[in-house]
C-alpha positions as CSV (number, residue, x, y, z in Angstrom):
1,X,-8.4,-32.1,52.5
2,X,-5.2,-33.3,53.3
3,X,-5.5,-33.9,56.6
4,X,-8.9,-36.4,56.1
5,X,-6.3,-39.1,54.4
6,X,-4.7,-41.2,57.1
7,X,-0.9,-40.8,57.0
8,X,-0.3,-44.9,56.7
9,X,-2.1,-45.6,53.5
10,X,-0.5,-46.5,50.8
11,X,-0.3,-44.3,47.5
12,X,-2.5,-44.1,44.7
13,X,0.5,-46.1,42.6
14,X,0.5,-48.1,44.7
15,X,-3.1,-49.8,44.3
16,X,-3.2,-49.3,41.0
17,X,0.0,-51.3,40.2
18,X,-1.5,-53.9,42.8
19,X,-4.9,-54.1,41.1
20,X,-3.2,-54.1,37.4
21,X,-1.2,-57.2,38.9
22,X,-3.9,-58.9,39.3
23,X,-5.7,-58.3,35.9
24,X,-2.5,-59.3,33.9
25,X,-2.0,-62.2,36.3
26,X,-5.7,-63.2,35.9
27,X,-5.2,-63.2,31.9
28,X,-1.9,-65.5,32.1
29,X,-3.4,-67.8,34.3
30,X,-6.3,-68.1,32.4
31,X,-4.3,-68.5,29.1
32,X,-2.2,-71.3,31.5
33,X,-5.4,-73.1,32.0
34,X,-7.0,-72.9,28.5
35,X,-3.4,-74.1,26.8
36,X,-3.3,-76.8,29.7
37,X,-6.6,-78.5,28.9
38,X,-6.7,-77.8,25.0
39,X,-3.4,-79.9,24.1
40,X,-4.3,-82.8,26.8
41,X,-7.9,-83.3,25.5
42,X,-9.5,-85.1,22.3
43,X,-12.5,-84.2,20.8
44,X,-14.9,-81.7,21.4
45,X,-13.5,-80.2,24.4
46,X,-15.1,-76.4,24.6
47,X,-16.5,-76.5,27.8
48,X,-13.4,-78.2,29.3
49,X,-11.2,-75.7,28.1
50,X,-13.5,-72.7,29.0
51,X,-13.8,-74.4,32.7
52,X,-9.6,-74.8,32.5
53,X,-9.5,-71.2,31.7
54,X,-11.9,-69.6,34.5
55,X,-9.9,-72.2,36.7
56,X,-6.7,-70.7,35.7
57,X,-7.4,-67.4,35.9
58,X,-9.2,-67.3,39.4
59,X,-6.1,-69.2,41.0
60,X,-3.6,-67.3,39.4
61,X,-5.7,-63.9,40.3
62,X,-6.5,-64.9,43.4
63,X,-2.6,-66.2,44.6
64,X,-1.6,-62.5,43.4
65,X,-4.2,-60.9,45.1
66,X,-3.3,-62.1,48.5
67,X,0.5,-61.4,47.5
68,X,-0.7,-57.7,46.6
69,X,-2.4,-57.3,50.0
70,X,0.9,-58.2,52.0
71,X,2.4,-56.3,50.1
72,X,0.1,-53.4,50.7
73,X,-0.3,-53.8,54.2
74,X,3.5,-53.6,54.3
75,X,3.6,-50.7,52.3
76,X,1.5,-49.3,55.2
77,X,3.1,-49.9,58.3
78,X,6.7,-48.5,56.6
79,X,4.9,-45.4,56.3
80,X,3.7,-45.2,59.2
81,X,7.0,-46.4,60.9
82,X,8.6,-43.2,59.1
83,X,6.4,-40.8,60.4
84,X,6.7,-41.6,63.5
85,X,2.9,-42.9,64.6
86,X,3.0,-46.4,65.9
C-alpha cells in the first residue's frame, strides 16, 4: 500500500491544518464583514449585513486558500528535494 502514495505529497497534517485554516479564516472574515456593515448602517440593515458577512468570509477564505496551496505545493517539492527524486 505504501508504495501506491507518491513520495512528494504532503502529510495527512498537513491538509488538515490547511483545510482547518481556511474554515476558522472563513468564520473571522465573515464576522469582519458582518461587524463592518452592522455599525456603519441605519435602519433595517439584515440583508446588508448578511451580504457583508458572505463577502467577508469568501475573501478572507479564499486569500487563505491560495496561501494554504503555496504552502502545500512547497511542502511538496522539500519532500521531494529530500528524497532525492527531482
Amino acid at each position: 500500500m505504501d508504495e501506491q502514495i507518491p513520495r512528494g505529497i504532503p502529510s495527512r497534517t498537513g491538509y488538515l491544518l490547511a483545510f482547518l485554516a481556511v474554515v476558522v479564516s472563513g468564520l473571522f472574515g465573515g464576522t469582519i464583514g458582518y461587524g463592518l456593515v452592522d455599525i456603519s448602517c441605519e435602519g433595517d440593515c439584515g440583508l446588508a449585513t448578511l451580504a457583508g458577512a458572505l463577502v467577508g468570509a469568501s475573501v478572507a477564505a479564499v486569500g487563505v486558500g491560495i496561501i494554504a496551496v503555496l504552502v502545500l505545493r512547497a511542502m511538496s517539492e522539500w519532500k521531494r528535494k529530500e528524497s532525492g527524486s527531482l
